[in-house]
N, C-alpha and C positions, 0 to 999 in steps of 0.2 A: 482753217488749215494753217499750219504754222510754216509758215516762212523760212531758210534759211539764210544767212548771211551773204549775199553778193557778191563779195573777196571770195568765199570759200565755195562759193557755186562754180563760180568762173577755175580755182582752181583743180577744183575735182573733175571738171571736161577738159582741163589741159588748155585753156586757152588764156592767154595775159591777159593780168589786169589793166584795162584802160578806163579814163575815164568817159569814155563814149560808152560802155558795154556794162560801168554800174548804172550810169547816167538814164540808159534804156531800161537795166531794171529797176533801176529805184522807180522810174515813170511808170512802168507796169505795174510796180505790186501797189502805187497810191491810185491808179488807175485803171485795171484792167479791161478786157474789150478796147483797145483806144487802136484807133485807126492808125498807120504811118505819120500822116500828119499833124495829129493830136501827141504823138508820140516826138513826133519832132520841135512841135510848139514847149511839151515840155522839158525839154534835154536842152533844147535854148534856155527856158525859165534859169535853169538851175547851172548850166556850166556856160551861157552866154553865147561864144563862137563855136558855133557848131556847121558842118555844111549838112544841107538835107542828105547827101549822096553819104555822108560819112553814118549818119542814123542808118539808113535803108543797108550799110554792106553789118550792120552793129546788128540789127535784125535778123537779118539774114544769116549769120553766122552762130545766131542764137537760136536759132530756129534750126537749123542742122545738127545742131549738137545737140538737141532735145532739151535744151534749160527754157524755151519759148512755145507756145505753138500759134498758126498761123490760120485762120480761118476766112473761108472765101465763102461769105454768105451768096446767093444769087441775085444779081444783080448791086450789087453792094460793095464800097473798097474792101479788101483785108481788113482783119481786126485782128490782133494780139492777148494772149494771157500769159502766165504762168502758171496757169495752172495744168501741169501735164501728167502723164503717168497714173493716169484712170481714164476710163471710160466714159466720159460724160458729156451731156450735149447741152442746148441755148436755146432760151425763148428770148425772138428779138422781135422788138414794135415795129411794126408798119411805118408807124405815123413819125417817132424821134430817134430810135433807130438803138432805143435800150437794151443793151443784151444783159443777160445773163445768164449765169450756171444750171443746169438744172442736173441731177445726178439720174443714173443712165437707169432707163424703164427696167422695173423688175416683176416677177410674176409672169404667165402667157402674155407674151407679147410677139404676132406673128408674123408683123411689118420687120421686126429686127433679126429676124434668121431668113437668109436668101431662101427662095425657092430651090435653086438651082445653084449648087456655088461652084459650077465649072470649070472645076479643077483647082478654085483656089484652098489656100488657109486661111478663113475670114479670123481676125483677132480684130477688127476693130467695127462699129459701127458709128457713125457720124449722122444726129440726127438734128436738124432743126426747126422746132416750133415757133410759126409765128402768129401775131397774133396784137391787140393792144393793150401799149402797158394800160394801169391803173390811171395814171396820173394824166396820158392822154383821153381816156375814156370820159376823166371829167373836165376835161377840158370842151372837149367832142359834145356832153353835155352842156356842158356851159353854154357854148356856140350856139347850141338849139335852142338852150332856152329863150336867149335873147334874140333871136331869129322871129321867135313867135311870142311876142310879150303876152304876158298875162297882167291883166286888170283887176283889181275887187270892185267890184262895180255896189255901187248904192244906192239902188231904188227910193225914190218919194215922189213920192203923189207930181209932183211938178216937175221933174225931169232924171235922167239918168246921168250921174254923176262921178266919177273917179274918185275913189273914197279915201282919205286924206291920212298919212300914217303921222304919227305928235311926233315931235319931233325931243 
């Protein structure tokens, strides 16, 4: 997805340029999903003194004006993107808490149209898969394996032996 300019974001919502509000996005678009406070570890990285308070109103006011959006996993901080103005939902790990994009189900799908939409105008649906990334799975594997070690074991006539790999 191509990106646009930070200066020219902020000025097409009407809002000054500061540098707390590039600062936020330049930390978004090298990192997207990032918690408040990953969000604020890196806007120090990069312009130093920053107050946490001065991040979270930078946020917040990117996030009302639709250049941000704001996702409240269950049980989980907020997490951040830029990526807005489509429809699309996240598969996030259990285990490191990896999100990502996933673009929005297509074909019968009939968990995504309400039963009943009581009187609303549904224009959006907000879904999240979760589940284990990859990279925990083999981790998760790993764990096991050496949990329950495995032997080559070498039979001979005179005893049972652990079979020795050259080195």
């Amino acid at each position: 997805m191509v990106r646009s300019d930070p200066v020219d974001t902020l000025r097409r919502h009407g809002l000054s340029i500061t540098a707390q509000r590039l600062a936020v996005l330049r930390a978004l678009a090298r990192r997207p999903h990032g918690s408040a406070d990953a969000i604020v570890e890196q806007v120090r990285a990069e312009i130093n003194v920053i107050s946490r308070q001065a991040v979270y109103n930078a946020l917040g006011t990117l996030t009302e004006k639709g250049i941000i959006r704001r996702i409240q996993p269950a049980g989980s901080p907020a997490i951040y993107e830029n990526r807005v103005g489509d429809n699309h939902h996240h598969l996030i790990c259990r285990t490191c808490g990896k999100t990502v994009d996933v673009d929005c189900a297509v074909g019968k799908a009939p968990c995504l149209k309400a039963s009943d939409h009581a009187g609303f105008q549904i224009d959006e649906a907000e879904v999240i898969y979760w589940g284990t990334c990859s990279k925990c799975l083999g981790a998760a594997s790993g764990i096991r394996d050496q949990a329950i070690p495995r032997r080559n074991l070498k039979v001979s006539a005179s005893k049972t032996e652990p079979k020795r790999n050259p080195i």
